[in-house]
MIPA-309770 format. One record per residue: residue in three letters; x, y, z of N, C-alpha, C, O in turn. Coordinates in steps of 0.1 Angstrom, whole numbers, plus 5000, padded with zeros to 4 digits. Last residue first. Layout:
REM MIPA-309770
NODE resn  n_X  n_Y  n_Z ca_X ca_Y ca_Z  c_X  c_Y  c_Z  o_X  o_Y  o_Z
NODE  ala    X    Y    Z    X    Y    Z    X    Y    Z    X    Y    Z
...
REM end
This chain:
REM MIPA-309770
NODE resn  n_X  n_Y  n_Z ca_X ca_Y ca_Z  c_X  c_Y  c_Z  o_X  o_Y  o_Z
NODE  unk 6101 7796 8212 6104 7805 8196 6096 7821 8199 6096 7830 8190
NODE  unk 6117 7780 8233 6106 7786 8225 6110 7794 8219 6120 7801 8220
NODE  unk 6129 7746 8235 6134 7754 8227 6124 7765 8226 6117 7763 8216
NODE  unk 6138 7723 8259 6128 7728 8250 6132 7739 8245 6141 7744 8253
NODE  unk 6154 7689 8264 6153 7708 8261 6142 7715 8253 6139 7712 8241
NODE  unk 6152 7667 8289 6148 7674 8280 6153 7684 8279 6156 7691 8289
NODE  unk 6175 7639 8294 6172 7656 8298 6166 7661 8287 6171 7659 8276
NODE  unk 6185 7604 8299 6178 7618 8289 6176 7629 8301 6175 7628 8314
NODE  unk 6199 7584 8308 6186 7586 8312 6176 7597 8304 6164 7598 8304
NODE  unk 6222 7574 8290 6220 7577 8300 6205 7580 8304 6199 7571 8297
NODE  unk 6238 7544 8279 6224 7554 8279 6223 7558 8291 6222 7551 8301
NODE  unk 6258 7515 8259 6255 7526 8278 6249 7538 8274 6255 7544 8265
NODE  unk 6267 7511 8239 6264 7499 8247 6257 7506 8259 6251 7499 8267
NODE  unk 6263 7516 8204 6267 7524 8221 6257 7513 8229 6246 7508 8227
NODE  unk 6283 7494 8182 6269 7501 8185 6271 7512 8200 6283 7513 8204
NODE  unk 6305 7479 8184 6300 7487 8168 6289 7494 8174 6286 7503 8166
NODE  unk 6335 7485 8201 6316 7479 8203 6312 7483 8186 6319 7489 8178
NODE  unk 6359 7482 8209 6360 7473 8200 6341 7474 8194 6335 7467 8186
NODE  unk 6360 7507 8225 6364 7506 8213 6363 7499 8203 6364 7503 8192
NODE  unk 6323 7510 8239 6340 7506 8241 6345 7508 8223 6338 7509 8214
NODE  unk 6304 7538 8243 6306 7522 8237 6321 7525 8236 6328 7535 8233
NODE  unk 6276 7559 8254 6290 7552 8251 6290 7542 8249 6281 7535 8250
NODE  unk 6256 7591 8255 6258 7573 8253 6272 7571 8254 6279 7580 8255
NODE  unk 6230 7607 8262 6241 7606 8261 6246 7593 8262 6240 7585 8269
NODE  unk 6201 7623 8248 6207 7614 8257 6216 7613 8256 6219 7619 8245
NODE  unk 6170 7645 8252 6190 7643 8250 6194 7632 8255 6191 7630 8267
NODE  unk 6142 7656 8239 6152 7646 8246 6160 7641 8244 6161 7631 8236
NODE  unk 6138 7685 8219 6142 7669 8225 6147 7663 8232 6159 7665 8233
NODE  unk 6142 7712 8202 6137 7709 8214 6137 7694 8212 6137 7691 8200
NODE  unk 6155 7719 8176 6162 7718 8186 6157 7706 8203 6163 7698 8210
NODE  unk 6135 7739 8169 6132 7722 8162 6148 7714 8169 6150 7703 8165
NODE  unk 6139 7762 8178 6128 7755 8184 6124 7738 8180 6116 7729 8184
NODE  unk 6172 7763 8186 6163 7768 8175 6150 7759 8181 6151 7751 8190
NODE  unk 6199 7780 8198 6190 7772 8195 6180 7775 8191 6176 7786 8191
NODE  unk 6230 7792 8201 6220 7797 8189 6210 7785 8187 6211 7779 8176
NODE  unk 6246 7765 8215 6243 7779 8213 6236 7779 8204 6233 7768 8199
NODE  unk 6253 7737 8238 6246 7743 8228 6244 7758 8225 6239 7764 8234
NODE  unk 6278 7716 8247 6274 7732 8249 6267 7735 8233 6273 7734 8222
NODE  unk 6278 7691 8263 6273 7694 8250 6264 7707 8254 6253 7709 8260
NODE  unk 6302 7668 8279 6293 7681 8281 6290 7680 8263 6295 7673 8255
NODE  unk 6315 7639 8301 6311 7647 8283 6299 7661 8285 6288 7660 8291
NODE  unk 6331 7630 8324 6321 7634 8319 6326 7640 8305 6336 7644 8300
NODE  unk 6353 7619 8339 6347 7609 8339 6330 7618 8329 6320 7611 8328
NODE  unk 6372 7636 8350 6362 7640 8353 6349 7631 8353 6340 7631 8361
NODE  unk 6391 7633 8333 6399 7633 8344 6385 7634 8357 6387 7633 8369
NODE  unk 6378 7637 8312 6382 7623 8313 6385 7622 8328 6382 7612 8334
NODE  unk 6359 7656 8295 6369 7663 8309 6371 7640 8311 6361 7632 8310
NODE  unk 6350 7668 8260 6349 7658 8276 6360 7661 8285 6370 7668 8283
NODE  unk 6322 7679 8238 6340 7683 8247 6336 7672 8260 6325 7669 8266
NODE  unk 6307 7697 8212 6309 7683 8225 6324 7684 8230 6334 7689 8225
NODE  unk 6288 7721 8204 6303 7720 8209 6300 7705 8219 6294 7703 8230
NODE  unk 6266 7733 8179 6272 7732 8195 6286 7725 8194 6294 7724 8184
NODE  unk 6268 7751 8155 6261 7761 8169 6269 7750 8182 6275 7755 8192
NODE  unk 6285 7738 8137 6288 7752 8141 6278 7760 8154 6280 7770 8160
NODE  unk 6262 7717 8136 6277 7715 8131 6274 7733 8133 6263 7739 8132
NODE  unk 6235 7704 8138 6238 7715 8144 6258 7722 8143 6264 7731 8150
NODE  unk 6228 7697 8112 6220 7701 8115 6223 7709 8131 6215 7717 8136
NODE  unk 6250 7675 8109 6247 7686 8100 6241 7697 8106 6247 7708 8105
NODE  unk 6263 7664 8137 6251 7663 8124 6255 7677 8121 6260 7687 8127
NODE  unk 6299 7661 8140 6286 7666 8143 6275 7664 8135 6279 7662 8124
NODE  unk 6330 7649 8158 6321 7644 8146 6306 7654 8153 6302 7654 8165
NODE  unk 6364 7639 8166 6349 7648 8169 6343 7646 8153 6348 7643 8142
NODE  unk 6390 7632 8175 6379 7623 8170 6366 7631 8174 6359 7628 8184
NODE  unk 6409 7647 8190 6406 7651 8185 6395 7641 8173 6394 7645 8161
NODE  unk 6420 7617 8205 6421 7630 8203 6419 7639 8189 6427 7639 8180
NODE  unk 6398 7590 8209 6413 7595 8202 6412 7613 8199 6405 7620 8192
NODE  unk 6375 7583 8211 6385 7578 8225 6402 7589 8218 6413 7593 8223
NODE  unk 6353 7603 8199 6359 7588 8198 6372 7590 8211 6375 7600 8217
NODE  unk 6322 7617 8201 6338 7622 8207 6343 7610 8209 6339 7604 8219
NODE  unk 6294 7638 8188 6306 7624 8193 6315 7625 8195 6321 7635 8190
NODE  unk 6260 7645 8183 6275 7649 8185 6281 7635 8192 6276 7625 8198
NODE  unk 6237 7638 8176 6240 7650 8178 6252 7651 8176 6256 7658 8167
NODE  unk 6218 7610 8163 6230 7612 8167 6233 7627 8164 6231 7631 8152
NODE  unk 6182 7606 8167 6194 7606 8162 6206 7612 8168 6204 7618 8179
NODE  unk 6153 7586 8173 6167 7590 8179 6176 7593 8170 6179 7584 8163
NODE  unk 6128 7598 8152 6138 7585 8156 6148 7592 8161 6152 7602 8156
NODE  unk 6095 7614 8162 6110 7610 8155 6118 7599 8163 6117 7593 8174
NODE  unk 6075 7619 8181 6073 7609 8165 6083 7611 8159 6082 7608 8147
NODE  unk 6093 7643 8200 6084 7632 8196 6079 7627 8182 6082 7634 8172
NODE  unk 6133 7634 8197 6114 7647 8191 6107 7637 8192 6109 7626 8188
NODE  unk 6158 7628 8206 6148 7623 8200 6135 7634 8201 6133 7641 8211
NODE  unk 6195 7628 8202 6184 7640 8205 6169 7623 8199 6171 7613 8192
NODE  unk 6227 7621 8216 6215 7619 8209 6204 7625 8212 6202 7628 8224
NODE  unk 6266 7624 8223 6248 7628 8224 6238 7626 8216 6240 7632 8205
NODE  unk 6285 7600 8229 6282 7606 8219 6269 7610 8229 6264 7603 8238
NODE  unk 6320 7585 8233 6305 7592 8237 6299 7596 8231 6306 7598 8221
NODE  unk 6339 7560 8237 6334 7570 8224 6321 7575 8231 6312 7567 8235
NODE  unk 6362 7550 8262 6355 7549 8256 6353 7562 8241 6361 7570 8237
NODE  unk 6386 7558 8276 6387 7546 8263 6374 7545 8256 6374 7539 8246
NODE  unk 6382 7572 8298 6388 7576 8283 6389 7567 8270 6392 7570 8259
NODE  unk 6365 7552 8317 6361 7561 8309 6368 7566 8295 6362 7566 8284
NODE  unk 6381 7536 8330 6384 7530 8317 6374 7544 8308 6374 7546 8295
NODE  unk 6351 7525 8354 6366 7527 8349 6366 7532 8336 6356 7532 8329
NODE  unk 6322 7542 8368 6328 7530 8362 6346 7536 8356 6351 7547 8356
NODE  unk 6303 7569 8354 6304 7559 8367 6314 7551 8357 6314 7553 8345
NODE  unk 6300 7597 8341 6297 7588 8340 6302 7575 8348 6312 7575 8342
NODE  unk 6275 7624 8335 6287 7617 8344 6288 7603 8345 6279 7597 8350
NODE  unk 6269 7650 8311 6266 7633 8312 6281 7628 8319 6292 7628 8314
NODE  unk 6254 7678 8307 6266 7671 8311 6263 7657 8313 6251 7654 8316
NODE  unk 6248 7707 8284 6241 7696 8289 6256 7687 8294 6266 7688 8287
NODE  unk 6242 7740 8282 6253 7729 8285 6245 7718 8291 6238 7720 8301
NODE  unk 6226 7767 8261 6223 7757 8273 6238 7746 8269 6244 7744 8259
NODE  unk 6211 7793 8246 6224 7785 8250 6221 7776 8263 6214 7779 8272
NODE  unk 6193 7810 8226 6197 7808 8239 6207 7798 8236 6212 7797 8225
NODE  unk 6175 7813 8197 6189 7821 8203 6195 7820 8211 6206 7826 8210
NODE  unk 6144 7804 8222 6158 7808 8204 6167 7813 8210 6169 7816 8221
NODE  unk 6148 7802 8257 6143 7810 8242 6151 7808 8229 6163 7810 8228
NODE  unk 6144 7769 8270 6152 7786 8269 6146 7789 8261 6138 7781 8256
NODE  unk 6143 7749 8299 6134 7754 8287 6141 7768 8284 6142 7777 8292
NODE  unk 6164 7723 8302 6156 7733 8305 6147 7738 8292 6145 7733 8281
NODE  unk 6192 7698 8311 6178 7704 8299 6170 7716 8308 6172 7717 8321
NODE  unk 6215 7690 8331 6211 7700 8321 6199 7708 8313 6198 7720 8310
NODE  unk 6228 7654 8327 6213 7667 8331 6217 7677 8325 6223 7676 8314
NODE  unk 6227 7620 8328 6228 7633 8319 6216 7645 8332 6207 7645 8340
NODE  unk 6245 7595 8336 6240 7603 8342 6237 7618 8339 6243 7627 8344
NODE  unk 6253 7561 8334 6256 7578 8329 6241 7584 8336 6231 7579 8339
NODE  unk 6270 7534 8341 6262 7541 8342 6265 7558 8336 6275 7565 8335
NODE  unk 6292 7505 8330 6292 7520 8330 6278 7525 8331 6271 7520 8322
REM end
């Protein structure tokens, strides 16, 4: 599976941005996606996720009520609509997957940055 994220830009607080990750290869619905943010001198963490099973959503704390992960299968992609952003927001996005049986995300997409100004 290849992925293929874009989206990033530079917006103001408060702004809104959709980031999309397409993803190549079969069997897409079976997989679990998720988005990941990294800041410089920070460790990658986990943004948002979407397990193979309906309605299997999961958010960090830290953005739980501003964004929204959602996938189109039929599409082969996962979006991550961001609202009300914040400047500690700004990072490089990646988007990932892993099969059902994987314990870890086996597939990365390339990142999009977002910057956030305040």
């Amino acid at each position: 599976v290849q992925l293929q994220a874009s989206g990033g830009g530079l917006v103001q607080a408060g702004g809104s941005l959709t980031l999309s990750c397409v993803a190549s290869g079969r069997a897409f619905a079976t997989y679990t996606v998720g988005w990941f943010r990294q800041a410089p001198g920070k460790e990658r963490e986990v943004v948002a996720a979407y397990g193979w099973k309906p309605g299997a959503i999961g958010y960090s704390d830290s953005v739980k009520g501003r964004f929204t992960i959602s996938r189109d299968d039929a599409k082969s992609t996962v979006y991550l609509h961001m609202s009300r952003l914040k400047p500690e927001d700004s990072a490089v996005y990646y988007c990932g997957a892993r099969r059902v049986r994987a314990s870890s995300y086996e597939f990365w997409g390339q990142g999009t940055e977002v910057t956030v100004s305040s």
